[in-house]
C-alpha atoms as one frame of an Amber mdcrd trajectory, in Angstrom:
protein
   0.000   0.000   0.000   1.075   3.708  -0.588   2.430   5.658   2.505   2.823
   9.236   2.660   5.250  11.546   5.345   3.714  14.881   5.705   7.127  15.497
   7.272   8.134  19.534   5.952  11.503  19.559   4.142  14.549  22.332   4.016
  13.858  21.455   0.000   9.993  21.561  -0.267   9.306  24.370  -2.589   7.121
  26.592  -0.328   3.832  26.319  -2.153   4.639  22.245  -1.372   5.639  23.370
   2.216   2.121  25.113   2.587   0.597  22.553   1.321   1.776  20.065   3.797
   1.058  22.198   6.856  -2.347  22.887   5.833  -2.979  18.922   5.345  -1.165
  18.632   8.954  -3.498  20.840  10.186  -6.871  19.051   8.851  -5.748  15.993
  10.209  -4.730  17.449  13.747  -8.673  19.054  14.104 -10.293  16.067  12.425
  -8.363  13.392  14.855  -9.158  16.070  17.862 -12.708  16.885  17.260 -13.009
  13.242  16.991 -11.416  12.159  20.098 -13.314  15.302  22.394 -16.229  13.886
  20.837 -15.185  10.807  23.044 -14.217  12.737  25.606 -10.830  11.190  25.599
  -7.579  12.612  26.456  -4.941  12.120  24.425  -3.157   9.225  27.428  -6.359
   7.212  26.621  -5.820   7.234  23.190  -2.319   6.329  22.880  -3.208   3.395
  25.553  -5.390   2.562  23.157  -2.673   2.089  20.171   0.024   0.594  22.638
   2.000   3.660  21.893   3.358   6.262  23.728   1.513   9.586  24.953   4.399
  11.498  23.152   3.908   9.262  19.739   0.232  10.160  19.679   0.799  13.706
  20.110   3.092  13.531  17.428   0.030  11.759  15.326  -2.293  13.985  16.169
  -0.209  16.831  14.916   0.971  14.523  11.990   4.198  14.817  12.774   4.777
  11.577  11.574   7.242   9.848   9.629   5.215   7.693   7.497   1.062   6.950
   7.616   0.708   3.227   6.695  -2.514   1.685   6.266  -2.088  -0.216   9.916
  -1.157   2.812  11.853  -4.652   4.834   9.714  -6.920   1.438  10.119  -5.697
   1.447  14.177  -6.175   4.972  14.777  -9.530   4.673  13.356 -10.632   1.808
  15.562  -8.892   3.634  18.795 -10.860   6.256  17.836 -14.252   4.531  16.773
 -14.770   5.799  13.687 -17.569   4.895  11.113 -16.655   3.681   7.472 -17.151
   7.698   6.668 -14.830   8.997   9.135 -12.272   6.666   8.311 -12.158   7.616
   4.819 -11.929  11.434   5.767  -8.980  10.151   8.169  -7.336   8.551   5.186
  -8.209  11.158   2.945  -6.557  13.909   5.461  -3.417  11.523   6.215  -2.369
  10.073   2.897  -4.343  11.980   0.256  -6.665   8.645  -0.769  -9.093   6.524
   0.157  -8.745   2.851   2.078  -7.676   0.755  -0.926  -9.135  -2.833   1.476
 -10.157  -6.068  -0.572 -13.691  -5.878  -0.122 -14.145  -9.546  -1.742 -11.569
 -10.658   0.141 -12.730 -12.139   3.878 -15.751 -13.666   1.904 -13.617 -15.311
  -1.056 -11.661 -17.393   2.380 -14.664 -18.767   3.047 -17.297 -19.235   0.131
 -17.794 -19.921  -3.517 -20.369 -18.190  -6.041 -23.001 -21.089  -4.996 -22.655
 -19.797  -1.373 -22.839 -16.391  -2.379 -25.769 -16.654  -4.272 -27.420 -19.138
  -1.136 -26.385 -16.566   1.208 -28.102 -13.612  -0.636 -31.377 -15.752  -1.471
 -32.055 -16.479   2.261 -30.905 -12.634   3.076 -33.520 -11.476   0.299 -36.129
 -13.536   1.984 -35.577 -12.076   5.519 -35.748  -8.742   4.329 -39.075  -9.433
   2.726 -39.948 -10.278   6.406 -39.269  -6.222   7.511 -42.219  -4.184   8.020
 -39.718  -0.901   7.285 -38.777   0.024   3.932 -34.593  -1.413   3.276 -32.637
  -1.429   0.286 -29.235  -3.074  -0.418 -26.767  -1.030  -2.626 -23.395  -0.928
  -4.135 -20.839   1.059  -4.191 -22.467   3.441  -6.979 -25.972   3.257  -5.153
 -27.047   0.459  -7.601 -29.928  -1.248  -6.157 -29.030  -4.802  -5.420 -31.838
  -6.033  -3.388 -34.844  -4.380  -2.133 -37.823  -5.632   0.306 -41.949  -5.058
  -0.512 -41.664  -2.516   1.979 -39.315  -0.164   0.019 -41.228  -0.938  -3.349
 -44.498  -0.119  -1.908 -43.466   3.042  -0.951 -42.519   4.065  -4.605 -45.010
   1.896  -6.500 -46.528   5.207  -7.962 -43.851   6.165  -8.909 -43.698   6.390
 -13.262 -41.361   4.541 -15.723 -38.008   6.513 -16.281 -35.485   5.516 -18.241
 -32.564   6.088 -15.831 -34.001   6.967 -12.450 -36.087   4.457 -11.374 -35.691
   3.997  -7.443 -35.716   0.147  -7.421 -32.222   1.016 -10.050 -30.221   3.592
  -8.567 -31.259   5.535  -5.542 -29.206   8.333  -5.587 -30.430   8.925  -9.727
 -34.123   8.388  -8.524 -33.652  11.478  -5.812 -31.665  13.700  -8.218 -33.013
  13.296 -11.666 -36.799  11.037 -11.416 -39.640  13.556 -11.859 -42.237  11.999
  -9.698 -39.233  12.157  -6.360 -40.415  15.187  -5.491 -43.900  13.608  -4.344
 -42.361  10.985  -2.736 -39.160  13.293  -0.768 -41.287  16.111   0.485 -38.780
  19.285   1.063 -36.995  17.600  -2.368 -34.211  20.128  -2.054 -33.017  19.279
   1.121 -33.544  15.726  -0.290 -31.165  16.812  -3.510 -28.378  18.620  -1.587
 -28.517  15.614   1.038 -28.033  13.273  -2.526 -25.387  15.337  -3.796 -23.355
  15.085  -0.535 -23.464  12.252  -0.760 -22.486  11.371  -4.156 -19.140  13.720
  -3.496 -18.170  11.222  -0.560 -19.052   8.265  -2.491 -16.750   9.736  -5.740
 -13.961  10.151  -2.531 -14.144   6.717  -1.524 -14.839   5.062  -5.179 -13.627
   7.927  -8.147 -13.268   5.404 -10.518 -16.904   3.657  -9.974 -17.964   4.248
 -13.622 -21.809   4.644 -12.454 -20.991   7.120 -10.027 -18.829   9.552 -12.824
 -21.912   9.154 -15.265 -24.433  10.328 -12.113 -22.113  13.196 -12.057 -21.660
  14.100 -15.744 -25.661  14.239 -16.167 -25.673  16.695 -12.582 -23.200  18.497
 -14.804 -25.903  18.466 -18.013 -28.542  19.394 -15.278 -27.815  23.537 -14.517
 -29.903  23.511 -11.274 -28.766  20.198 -10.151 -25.006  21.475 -11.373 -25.616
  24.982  -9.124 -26.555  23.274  -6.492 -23.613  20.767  -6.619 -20.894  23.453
  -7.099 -22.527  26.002  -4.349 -25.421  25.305  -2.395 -24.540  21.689  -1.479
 -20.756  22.481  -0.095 -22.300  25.392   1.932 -24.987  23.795   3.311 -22.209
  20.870   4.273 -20.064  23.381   5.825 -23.471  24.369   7.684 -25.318  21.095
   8.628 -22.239  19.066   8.580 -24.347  16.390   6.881 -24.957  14.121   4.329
 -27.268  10.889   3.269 -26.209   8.440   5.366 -23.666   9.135   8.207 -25.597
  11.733  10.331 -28.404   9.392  11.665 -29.863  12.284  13.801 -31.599  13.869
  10.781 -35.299  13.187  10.339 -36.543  14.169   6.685 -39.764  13.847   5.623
 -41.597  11.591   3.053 -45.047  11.016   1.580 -46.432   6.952   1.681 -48.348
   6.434  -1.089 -51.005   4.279   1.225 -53.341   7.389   2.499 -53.407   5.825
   5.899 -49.263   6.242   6.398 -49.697   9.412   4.329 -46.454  11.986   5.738
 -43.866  10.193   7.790 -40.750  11.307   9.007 -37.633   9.596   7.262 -34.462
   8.821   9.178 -31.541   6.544   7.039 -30.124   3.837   9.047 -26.993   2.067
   7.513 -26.882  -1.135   9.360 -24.670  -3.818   7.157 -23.595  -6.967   8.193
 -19.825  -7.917   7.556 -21.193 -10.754   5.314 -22.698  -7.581   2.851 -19.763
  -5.351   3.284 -17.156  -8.265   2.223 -19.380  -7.767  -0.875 -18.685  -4.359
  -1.563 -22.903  -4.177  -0.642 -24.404  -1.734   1.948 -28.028  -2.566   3.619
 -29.997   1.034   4.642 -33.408   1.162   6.412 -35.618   4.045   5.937 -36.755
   4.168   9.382 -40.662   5.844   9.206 -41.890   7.739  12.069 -45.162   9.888
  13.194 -43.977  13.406  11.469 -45.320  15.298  14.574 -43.022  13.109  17.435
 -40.229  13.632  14.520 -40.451  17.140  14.334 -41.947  18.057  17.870 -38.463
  19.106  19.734 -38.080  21.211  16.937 -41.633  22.944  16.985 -41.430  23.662
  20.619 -38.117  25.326  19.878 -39.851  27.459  17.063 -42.567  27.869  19.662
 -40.744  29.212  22.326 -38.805  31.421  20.184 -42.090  32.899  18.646 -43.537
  33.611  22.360 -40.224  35.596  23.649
């Protein structure tokens, strides 16, 4: 695997020499803010890597002679990180994403007839969910997806490219009828394109994910929003699709008895899906009014001052 030394040199041109202290720096709030978070001194941490409290300080400021992919992949679990943050930790670090053998640790183990066994019976026990789950790849192709999740887009219209039982991320961006389905569809959108930036960090090469982004490109609202709103309203919300599971957006049933329902993403994948390259997320419906009602009070109380 590719290392990198963010080490400053007497010979580093000084645009290079910038460069490199402003990547030190993005590493040494991102590995903070994350270990505050756990309200963890920097002792527990390094007790945590087997290192010394001097060798983590020198981490955390990335004064560090080489990042391999053990020391990032360790610091990461010291620091319980999700998938997200430790691509933003190898991002930061090294400049890349985590290059890991997804098919690996099920290859060991299995053969296609397994494989395809395994993801029969899964198929059947998500059929088995009341709550609407999908299982996607790496370039949100839909892989599997329960009567629950098809139900909720079954009036949806033929489209050519955006069907949501195809490609979720295409259905929210470019499908017609996702507006009536994603109520608020903007936030919905910027949410979408947040998250196809991450995705293109983690998997630039995914051919599906480059064409989602050429048509946003083709698109000029969807291609404003992607270039301005969408990295300032990251920058505000600190959010995306999947990896803040406190949001709660809201979404219209098609059965006039669920009618509006709150909407919050769960990624919840087994190590037998993610050896796939696969994720599993569960659209999680709840009553729009318990959803939203710490948030109305607020707006409440700040209407009666």
């Amino acid at each position: 695997m590719r290392t990198h030394s963010y080490q400053t040199s007497a010979h580093e041109p000084p645009g290079e020499a910038l460069a490199t202290e402003m990547q030190a720096n993005r590493l040494q709030y991102f590995l903070k803010g994350r270990r505050d978070h756990l309200d963890l001194s920097q002792c527990q941490v390094a007790e945590r890597l087997g290192i010394s409290d001097r060798a983590y300080g020198d981490w955390e400021r990335g004064r560090i002679k080489e990042w391999t992919d053990e020391k990032l992949y360790g610091l990461a679990e010291a620091l319980e990180m999700s998938e997200y943050q430790t691509t933003r930790l190898f991002l930061y670090a090294v400049g890349r994403a985590p290059q890991p053998d997804l098919h690996a640790a099920f290859r060991h183990t299995s053969n296609d007839t397994d494989i395809a066994a395994f993801l029969g019976d899964y198929a059947v026990m998500l059929n088995a969910l009341s709550l609407p789950t999908v299982v996607l790849d790496q370039g949100w192709d839909v892989k599997m997806a329960n009567a629950a999740y098809r139900d909720l887009f079954s009036k949806v219209r033929l489209h050519p490219t955006a069907m949501p039982t195809t490609n979720f991320l295409r259905f929210g961006l470019f499908h017609p009828d996702a507006s009536a389905v994603l109520v608020d569809h903007l936030k919905w959108q910027l949410a979408m394109l947040a998250q196809l930036t991450s995705s293109l960090e983690r998997n630039g090469h995914d051919p599906v994910l480059q064409a989602i982004r050429r048509d946003v490109y083709l698109h000029p609202a969807l291609r404003d929003a992607y270039l301005t709103d969408m990295p300032n309203w990251v920058l505000g919300s600190g959010a995306d699709l999947v990896h803040h599971e406190g949001t709660v957006r809201e979404l219209r049933h098609p059965d006039p008895g669920i009618g509006l329902q709150g909407c919050r993403l769960l990624e919840e994948t087994p190590r037998s899906l993610k050896a796939l390259g696969l994720i599993r997320l569960t659209l999680v419906l709840v009553d729009v009014e318990d959803s939203l009602m710490p948030e109305r009070h607020a707006s409440h109380h700040h209407h009666a001052a």
